[in-house]
Structure formats: C-alpha cells, structure tokens
C-alpha positions in Angstrom: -49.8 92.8 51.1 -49.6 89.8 52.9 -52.2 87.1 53.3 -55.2 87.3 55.9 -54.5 85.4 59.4 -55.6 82.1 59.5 -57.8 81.2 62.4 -59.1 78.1 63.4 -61.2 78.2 67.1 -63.0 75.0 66.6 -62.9 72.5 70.1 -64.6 69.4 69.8 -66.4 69.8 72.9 -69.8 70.7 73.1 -70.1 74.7 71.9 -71.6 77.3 74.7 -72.1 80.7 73.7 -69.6 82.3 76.4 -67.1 85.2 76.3 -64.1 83.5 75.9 -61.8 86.5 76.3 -58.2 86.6 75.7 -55.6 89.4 76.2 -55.4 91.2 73.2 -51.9 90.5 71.8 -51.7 86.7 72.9 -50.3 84.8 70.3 -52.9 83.1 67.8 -49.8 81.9 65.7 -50.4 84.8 63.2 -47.5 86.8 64.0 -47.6 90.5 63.6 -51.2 90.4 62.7 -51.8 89.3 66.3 -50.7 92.4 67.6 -52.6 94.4 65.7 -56.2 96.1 66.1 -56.8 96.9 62.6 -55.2 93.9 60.5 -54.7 94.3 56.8 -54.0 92.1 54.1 -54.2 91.2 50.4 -58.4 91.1 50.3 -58.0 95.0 51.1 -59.4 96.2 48.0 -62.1 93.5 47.9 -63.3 94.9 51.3 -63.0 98.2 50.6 -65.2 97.9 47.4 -67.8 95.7 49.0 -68.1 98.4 52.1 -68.5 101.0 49.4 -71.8 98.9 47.9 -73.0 98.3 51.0 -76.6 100.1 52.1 -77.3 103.1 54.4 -79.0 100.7 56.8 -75.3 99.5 58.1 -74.8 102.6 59.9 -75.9 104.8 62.3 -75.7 106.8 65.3 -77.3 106.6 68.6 -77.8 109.5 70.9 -77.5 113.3 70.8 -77.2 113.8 74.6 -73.3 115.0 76.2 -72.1 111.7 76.9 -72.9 110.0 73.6 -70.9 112.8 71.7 -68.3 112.6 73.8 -67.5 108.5 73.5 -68.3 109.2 70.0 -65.3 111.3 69.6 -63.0 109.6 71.9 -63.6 106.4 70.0 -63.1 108.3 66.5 -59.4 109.9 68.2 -58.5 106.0 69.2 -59.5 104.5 66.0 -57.1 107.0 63.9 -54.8 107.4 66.4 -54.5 103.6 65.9 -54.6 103.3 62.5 -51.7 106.1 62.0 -49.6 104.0 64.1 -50.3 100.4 62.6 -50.6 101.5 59.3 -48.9 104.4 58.5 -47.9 104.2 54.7 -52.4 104.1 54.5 -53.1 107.5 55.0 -56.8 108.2 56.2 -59.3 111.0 55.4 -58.9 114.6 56.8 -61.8 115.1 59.2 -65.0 116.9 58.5 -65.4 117.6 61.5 -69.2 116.2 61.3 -68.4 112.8 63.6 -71.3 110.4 61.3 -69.8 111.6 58.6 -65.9 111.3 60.1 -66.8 107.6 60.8 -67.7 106.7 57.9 -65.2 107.6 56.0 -62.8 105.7 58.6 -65.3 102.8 57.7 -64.4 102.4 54.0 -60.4 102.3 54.8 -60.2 99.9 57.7 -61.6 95.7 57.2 -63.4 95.8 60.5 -66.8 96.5 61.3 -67.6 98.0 64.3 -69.6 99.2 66.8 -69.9 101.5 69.7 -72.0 100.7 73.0 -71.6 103.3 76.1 -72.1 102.3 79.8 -74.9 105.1 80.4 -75.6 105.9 83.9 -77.0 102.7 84.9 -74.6 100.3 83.5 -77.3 98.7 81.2 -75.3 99.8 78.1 -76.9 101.1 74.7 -75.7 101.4 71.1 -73.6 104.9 70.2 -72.6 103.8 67.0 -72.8 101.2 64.3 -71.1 100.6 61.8 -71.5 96.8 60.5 -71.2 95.6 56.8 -70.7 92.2 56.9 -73.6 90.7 59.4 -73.1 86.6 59.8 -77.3 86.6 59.3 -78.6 88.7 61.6 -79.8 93.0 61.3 -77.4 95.3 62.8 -80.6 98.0 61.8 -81.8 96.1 65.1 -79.1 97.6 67.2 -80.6 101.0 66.7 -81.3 102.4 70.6 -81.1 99.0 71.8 -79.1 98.3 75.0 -76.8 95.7 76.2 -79.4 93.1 76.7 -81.6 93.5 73.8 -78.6 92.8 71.5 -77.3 89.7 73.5 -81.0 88.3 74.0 -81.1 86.0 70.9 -77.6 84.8 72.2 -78.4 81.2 73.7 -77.1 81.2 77.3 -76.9 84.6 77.7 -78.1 85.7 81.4 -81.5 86.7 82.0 -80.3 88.6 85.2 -80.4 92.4 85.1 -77.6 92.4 87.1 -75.2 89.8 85.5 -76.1 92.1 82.5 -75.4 95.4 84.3 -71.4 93.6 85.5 -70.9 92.7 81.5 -71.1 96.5 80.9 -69.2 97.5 83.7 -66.6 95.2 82.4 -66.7 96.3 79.0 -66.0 99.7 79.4 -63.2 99.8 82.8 -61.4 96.2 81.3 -59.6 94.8 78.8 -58.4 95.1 75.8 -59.6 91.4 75.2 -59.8 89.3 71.7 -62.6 86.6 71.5 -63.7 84.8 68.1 -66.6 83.6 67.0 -66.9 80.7 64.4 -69.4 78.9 62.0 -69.6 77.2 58.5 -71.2 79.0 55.8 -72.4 77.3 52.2 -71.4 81.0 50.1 -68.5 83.0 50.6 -70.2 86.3 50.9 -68.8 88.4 53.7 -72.2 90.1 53.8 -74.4 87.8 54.9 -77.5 89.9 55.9 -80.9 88.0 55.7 -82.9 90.5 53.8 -79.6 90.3 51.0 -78.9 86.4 51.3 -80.9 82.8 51.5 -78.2 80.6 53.2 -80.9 77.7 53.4 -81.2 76.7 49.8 -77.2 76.8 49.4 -76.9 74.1 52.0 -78.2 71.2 49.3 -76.5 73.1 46.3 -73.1 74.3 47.4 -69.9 72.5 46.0 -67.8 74.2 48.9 -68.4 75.4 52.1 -66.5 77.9 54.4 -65.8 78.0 58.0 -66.0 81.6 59.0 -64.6 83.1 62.0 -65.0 86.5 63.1 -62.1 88.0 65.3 -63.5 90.6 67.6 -61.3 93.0 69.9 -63.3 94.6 73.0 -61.6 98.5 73.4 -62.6 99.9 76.8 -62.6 103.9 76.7 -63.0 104.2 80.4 -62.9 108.0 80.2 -66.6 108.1 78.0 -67.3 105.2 79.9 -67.9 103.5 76.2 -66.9 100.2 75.0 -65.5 100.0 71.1 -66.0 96.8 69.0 -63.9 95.6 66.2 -65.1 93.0 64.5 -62.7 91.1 61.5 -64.2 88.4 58.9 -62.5 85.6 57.8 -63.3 83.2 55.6 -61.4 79.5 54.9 -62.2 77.2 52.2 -63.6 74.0 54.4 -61.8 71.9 51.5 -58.1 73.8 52.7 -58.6 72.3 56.2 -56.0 69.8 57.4 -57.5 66.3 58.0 -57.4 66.9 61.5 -59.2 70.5 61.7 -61.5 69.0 59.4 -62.3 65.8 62.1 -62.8 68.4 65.0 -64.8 70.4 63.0 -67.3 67.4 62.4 -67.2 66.3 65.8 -67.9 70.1 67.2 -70.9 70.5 64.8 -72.2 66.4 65.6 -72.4 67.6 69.7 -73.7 70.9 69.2 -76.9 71.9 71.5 -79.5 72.2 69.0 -80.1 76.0 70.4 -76.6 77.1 69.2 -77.3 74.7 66.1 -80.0 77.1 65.4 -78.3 80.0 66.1 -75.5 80.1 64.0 -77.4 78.7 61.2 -76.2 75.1 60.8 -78.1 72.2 59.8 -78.2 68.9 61.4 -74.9 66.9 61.7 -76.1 64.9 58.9 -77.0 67.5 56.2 -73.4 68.7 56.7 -72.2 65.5 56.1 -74.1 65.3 52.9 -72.9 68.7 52.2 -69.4 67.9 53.1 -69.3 65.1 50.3 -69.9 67.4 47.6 -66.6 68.9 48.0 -64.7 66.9 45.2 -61.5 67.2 47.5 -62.8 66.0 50.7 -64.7 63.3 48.4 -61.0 62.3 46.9 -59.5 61.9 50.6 -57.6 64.5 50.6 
C-alpha cells in the first residue's frame, strides 16, 4: 500500500474557526488519494486494529422515527457503494440487514470516522449516527441527540444566530461534496485522543517529538433523506519531518493565535511550544 497523504494547512495568519470548504476533488498535491472518499494506505492494519479496541461509547445511533431510518440506510448504500468502487480488491462484510450493526462492521474496514446529522423538519439538524474513534480531545458520547448547534457550540466563532445555524444545515444536506481540514500539534501520537483515555497536558513538558495532526473531513450531502454524511481522516506528521519553511509558518500560526482557539485545540502558549520544540534533537541540530 502506499503511504498516507501528506497534508499541511497551516497559514501564518491569524487562525479563525471557519468552514473553509473546498470542492471535493481539488488537488491537495496527493494525487489519487485526493480523489478519493475513503483513502487507504500502509497504516491500514494499524487502524483497523486500534478501531477494533476501541469502546462501545464511539458509536451510536440517533432516532427511531421514518426519516432517521431512511438517511440511515441511504448513507450505509453510499458508503459501500463507494467503497466497492474505490476499493474494490477490499471486499466488505455481507449485510445483516440490522443497520447499527451493518455500520459497524463498515466501521472496522474503512480509516474514517464518521458521522451522520439529518436536516429534520426544521433545519436545526441532529445526530443520526456516530461513529468516531479517534476524537482530537473532545466526547463524541456528547453528540448523542444533540443537534447542529449543540455540537458546534464549543467551536469559537461559531454563530449564535438560530438562523445562520438553521442555513449551515440547509447547506449541508442540498450542497457540496466539499473537503475542509482541520489542524493542530499534538505531544503523543495516539490517533485516539479522547480525554477520559489520554492526559495531553503533562506530555507537553515531557515529549521528545511532537506531531501536527490534521484531520481531512469530506461533507456528503444525501439530499434525498435530507441528511448530511461526515468523513473524517487522521493524519499524523512527525513535527521533526517538516521542511524548515513549514516548520517557520507553523511557529508563526501558533505565536498569533487568538487565545480562544489556543484553548480550543489544546495548545499551549507560544512559548511552551518553543520550549517544547527544542527537545526535538533534530530541530535542536538545525536541521
């Protein structure tokens, strides 16, 4: 297999929590992998084995009622529809014909996480499904009923307006598909990074390298349930692999970051990462 995509989203300006959406397909410089929903690569196994350890908690469905079953299963038709024709010589599992049960089976082939959120019939959106192994510090238990503006409400910058929320659903589910990622440095390389399973605080005076982890999320809209499908991809770069230039916009994004999205993401001050940064022996050597 070939080796993950190598993404690097980092701008020196000052970092707002915004969509950012691309056309899915644009051309990251990754090739194939670009054009791809479900990318696979040589850390297959790895994920495969860690989604098979991971706890009950990460998933869960939403909703009994008509239209919940419905996106459910026109989400599940997409996903293996799209799998069979990406990935064809990776046969999936033969339906159950229970859809929990159908999904998470799909779960333990494919790298993503992901997540289902359907319009309802007053565009404030609400979690179907979830399916999310590899959190960046937050709960995805919390998605659990919640709707559109309970999950984005730690989000700094994210509209307060019932209605701005109510247009972000309506786009979700009639637009797109659209690829957006999301970035931030981590002191461990765990992929799981939930806070009940991981103390990311105490690694930040300890750690000898650090990683800048970007998640690659692709926005499906399933207009016909009126549902929204999230896929959501984690990489993970070695800080010390960076060129010298991604590593000087990297220091310069996290040295103007508002303090709220500081917070956010989990990064300490500018100059703790500094300190941090001069623990890795070949950033330390110049190179």
């Amino acid at each position: 297999m070939e080796a993950p995509p190598r993404y690097f989203p980092v701008a020196e300006a000052p970092l707002r929590m915004a969509p950012s959406l691309a056309r899915f397909g644009s051309d990251f410089g990754q090739g194939t992998q670009d054009q791809r929903y479900f990318q696979v690569d040589d850390r297959y196994e790895e994920f495969r084995r860690l989604k098979a350890r991971a706890p009950s908690s990460v998933r869960f469905v939403s909703g009994v009622d008509t239209q919940a079953q419905a996106a459910r299963r026109d989400a599940l038709s997409w996903m293996r529809s799209t799998w069979a024709r990406e990935h064809p010589p990776i046969p999936l599992p033969a339906e159950s014909g229970e859809l929990a049960e159908d999904f998470a089976r799909l779960a333990g082939v494919v790298q993503e996480d992901f997540a289902l959120l359907g319009a309802g019939d007053d565009d404030r959106g609400r979690t179907l499904l979830v399916d999310v192994c590899f959190p960046s510090g937050w709960r995805p238990e919390r998605l659990r009923e919640a709707d559109f503006t309970t999950i984005h409400g730690p989000v700094p910058g994210f509209p307060d307006r019932d209605k701005a929320a109510r247009a972000m659903v309506k786009a979700m589910v009639e637009r797109g598909p659209y690829v957006r990622f999301v970035w931030t440095v981590s002191p461990v390389p765990d992929l799981d990074q939930h806070p009940d399973r991981l103390d990311r605080g105490a690694a930040w005076t300890s750690s000898s390298e650090l990683w800048l982890r970007v998640e690659r999320q692709v926005t499906v809209p399933l207009a016909r349930a009126r549902a929204g499908l999230f896929l959501i991809r984690v990489h993970m770069t070695p800080i010390s692999s960076l060129r010298a230039q991604e590593l000087e916009r990297l220091r310069q994004a996290i040295a103007v970051m508002p303090e709220d999205v500081r917070s956010y993401k989990g990064l300490p001050s500018a100059t703790a990462f500094e300190r941090a940064l001069e623990r890795l022996p070949r950033i330390h050597e110049g190179r």
